[in-house]
C-alpha positions as MATLAB code, in Angstrom:
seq = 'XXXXXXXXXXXXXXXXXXXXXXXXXXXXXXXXXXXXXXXXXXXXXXX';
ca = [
      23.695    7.170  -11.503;
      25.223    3.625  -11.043;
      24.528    1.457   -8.351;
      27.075   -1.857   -7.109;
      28.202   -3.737   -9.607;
      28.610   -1.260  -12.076;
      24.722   -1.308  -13.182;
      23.124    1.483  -13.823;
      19.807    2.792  -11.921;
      16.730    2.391  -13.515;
      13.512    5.141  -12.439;
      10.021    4.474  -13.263;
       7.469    7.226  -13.238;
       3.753    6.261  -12.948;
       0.744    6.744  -15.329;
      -2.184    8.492  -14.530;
      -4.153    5.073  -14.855;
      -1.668    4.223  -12.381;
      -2.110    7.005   -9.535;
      -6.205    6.146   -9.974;
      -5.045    2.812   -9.834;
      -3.257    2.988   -6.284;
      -5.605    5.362   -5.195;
      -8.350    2.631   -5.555;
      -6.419   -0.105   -3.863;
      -5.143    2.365   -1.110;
      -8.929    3.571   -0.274;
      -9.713   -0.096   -0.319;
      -6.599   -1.118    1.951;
      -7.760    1.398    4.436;
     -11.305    0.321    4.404;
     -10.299   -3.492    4.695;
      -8.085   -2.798    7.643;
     -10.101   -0.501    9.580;
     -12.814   -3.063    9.776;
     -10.294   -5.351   10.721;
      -8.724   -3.574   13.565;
     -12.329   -3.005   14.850;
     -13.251   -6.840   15.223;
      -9.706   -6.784   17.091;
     -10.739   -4.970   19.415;
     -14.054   -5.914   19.998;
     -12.594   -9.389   20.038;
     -10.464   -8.282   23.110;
     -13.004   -6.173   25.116;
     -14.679   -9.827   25.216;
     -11.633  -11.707   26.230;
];
């Protein structure tokens, strides 16, 4: 498959180190903004 310019397209699969990896940083992402949408809103019931 070539994209513009005449280059072709390059794919990357991901390791299983990798998938534990994201899996880590996405339960941590969710954590992180959960307890930051809930001081939103308690912030705004008190506005």
């Amino acid at each position: 498959m070539k994209q513009r310019y005449n280059r072709k397209a390059k794919f990357y699969s991901i390791t299983k180190s990798g998938l534990r990896q994201l899996a880590r940083e996405t339960e941590d992402w969710e954590r992180i903004s959960g307890v930051i949408g809930r001081v939103l809103r308690l912030a705004g019931q008190r506005s």
